[in-house]
C-alpha atoms as one frame of an Amber mdcrd trajectory, in Angstrom:
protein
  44.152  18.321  -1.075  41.881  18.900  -4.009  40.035  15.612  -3.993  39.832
  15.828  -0.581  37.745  19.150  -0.743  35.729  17.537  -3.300  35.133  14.487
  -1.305  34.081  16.991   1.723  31.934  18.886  -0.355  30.536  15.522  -1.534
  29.677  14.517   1.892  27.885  17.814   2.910  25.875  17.466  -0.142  24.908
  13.991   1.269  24.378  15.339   4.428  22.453  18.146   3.572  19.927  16.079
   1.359  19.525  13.711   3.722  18.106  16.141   6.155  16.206  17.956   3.801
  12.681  16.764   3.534  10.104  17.563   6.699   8.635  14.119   7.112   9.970
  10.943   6.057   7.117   7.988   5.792   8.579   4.392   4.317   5.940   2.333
   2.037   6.306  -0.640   0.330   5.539  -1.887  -3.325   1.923  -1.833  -3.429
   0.475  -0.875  -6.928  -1.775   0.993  -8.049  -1.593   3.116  -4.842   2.394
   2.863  -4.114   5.115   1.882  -6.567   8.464   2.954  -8.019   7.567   1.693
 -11.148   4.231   3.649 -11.610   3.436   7.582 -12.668   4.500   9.883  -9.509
   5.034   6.010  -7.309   1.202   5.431  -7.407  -1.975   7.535  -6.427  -1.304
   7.073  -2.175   2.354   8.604  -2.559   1.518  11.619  -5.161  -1.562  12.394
  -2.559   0.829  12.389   0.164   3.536  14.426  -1.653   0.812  16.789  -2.838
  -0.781  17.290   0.894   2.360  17.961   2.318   3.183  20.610  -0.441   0.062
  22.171  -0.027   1.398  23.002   3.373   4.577  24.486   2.691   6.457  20.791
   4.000   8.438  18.715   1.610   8.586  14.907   1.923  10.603  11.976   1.490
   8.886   8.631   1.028  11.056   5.822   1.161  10.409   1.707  -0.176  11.266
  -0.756   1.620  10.469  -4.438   2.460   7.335  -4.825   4.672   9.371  -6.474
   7.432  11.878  -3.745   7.235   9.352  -0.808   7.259   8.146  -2.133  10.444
  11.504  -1.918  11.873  12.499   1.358  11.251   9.398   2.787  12.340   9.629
   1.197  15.455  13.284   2.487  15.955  11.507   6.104  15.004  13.684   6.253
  11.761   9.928   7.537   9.811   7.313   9.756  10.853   4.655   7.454   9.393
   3.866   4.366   6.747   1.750   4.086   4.172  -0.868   2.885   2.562  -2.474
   0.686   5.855  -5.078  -1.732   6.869  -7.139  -0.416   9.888  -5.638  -3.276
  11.599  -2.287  -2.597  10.665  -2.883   1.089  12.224  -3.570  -0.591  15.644
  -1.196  -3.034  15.891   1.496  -0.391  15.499  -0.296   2.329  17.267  -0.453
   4.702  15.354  -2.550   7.497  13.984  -4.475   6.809  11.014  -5.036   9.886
   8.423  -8.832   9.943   6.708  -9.573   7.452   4.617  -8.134   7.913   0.920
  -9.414   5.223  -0.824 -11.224   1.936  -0.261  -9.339  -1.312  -1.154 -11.914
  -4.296  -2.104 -10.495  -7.698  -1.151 -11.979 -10.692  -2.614 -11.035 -14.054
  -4.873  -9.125 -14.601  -7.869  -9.776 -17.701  -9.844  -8.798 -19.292 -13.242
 -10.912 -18.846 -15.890 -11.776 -22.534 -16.868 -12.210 -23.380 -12.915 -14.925
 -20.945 -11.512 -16.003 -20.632  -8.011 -19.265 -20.063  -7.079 -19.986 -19.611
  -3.124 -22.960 -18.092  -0.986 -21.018 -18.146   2.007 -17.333 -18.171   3.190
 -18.396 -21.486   4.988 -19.078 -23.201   1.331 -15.539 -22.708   0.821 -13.927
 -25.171   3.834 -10.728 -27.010   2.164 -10.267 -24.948  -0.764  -6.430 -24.177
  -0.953  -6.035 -19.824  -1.063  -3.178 -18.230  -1.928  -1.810 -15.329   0.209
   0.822 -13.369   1.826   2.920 -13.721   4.447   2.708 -10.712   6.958  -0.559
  -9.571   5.845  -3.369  -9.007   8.500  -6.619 -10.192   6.340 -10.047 -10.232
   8.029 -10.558 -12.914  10.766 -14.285 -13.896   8.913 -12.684 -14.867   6.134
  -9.280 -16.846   7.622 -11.250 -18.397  10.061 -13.545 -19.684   7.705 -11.935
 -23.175   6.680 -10.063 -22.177   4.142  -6.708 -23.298   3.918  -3.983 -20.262
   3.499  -0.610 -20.796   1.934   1.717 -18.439   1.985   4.186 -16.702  -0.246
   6.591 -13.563  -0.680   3.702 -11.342  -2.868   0.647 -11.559  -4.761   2.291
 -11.585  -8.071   3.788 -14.968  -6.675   0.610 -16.013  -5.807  -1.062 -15.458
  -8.873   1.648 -17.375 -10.921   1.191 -20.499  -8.181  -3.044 -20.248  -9.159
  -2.229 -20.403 -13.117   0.118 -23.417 -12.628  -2.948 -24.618 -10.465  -0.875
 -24.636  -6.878  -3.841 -23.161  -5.552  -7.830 -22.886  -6.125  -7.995 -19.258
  -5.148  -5.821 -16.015  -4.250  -6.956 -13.443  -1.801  -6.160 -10.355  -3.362
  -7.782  -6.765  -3.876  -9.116  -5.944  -6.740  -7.187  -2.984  -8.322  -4.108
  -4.454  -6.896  -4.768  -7.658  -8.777  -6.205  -6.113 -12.140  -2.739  -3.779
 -11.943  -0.702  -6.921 -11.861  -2.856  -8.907 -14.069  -2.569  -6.130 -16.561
   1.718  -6.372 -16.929   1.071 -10.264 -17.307  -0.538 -10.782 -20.529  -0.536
 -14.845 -20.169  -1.646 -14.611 -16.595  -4.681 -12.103 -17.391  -5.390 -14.876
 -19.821  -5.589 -17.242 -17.892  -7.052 -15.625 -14.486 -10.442 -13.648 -13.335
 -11.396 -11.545 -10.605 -14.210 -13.850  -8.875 -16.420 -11.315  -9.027 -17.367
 -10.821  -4.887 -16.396  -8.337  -2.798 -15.226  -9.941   0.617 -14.465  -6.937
   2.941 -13.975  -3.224   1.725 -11.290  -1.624   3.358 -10.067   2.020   4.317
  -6.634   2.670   2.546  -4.931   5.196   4.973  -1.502   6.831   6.338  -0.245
   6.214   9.572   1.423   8.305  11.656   3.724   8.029  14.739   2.512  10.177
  17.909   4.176  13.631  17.383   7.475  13.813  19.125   8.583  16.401  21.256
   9.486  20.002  19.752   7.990  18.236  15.978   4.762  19.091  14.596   2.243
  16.697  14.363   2.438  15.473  11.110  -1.048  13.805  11.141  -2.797  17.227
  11.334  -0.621  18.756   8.845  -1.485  15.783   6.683  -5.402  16.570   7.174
  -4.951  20.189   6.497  -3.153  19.574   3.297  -5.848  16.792   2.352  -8.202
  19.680   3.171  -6.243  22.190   0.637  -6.683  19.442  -2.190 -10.161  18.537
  -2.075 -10.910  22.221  -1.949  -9.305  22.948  -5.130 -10.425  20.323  -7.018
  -6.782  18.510  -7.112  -7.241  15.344  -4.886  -9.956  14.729  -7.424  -7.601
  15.450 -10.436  -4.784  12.951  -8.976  -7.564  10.258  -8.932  -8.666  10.727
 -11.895  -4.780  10.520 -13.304  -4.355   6.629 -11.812  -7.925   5.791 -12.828
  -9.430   5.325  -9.384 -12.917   7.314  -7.688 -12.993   9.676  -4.682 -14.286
   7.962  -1.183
């Protein structure tokens, strides 16, 4: 009888917790702005956890898979995703928070083999590295380059040093992060130096359902509370990035 109340009590505990933050948005490992691994998971999660506070709501933010994110938001286990492409905010219909920081997409390249272009066009038949899922800009897939895909970008940078490929389509801070807990691939590999496409960094939210507030606005009004007192500029500062 006595480990059964304490496996009750166990499972109301569960229970409990499991209801107990406000919103619940699902991201994926996406460093410097989302990761398990980093200083409060990465400057997109402790902005999100932050706004939310600043509102009196308390959040859950789970990781998952990309594949599986999508999933569950479609089966409306999450309010929301984040960090997204513009394009990824379409496809899934959704409604996209202000922009919190701006991702620059471009080349990396090995040191002793650079690449010099003018135009995306100059680069027809070159072999790029990238990732499979990912919704990068039509100009620059369409553009003769040929994309092969694998599971990340950390995998792709390890396929450019053994010379798999002559470039990797990657964002910049996202690269340098990765680049930075590889010491033999940061010696070995260079940010090309061109920025390709700059792109809004933002959350997504699902429509508000019925009898739940809308999460997007209370996201904007706790964005609002930060930037007003100074600490959206503070929590940049902390993960080394600059205000939009």
């Amino acid at each position: 009888m006595r480990g059964l109340l304490l496996f009750s009590c166990l499972l109301l505990s569960f229970s409990v917790n499991a209801r107990a933050a406000d919103v619940r948005l699902a991201t994926i490992e996406y460093p410097p702005y989302s990761s398990e691994y980093l200083i409060e998971r990465g400057s997109i999660v402790e902005l999100t956890t932050r706004a939310f506070a600043a509102t009196g709501h308390t959040t859950q933010i789970d990781f998952l898979p990309w594949a599986r994110v999508l999933v569950e938001l479609r089966k409306g286990n999450y309010d929301g995703i984040l960090p997204l492409w513009p394009d990824d905010i379409i496809n899934e219909r959704l409604i996209a928070s202000r922009p919190l920081l701006y991702s620059e997409l471009g080349f990396f390249i090995r040191r002793d083999t650079p690449v010099n272009f003018t135009k995306l066009s100059q680069l027809s038949g070159r072999t790029v590295g990238v990732v499979r899922g990912y919704n990068y800009p039509f100009e620059i897939m369409s553009s003769g380059i040929v994309a092969e895909e694998a599971v990340n970008d950390l995998s792709n940078l390890r396929k450019l040093a053994a010379k798999r490929f002559d470039l990797v389509l990657l964002e910049y801070q996202v690269g340098l992060h990765l680049l930075s807990r590889e010491p033999e691939l940061q010696k070995n590999l260079a940010w090309q130096g061109q920025t390709l496409a700059r792109i809004p960094l933002a959350v997504g939210f699902a429509p508000p359902k019925s009898a739940q507030p809308d999460w997007a606005e209370v996201y904007a009004q706790g964005l609002s509370a930060l930037l007003a007192n100074g600490e959206y500029l503070r929590i940049l500062q902390r993960h080394h990035l600059t205000i939009p």
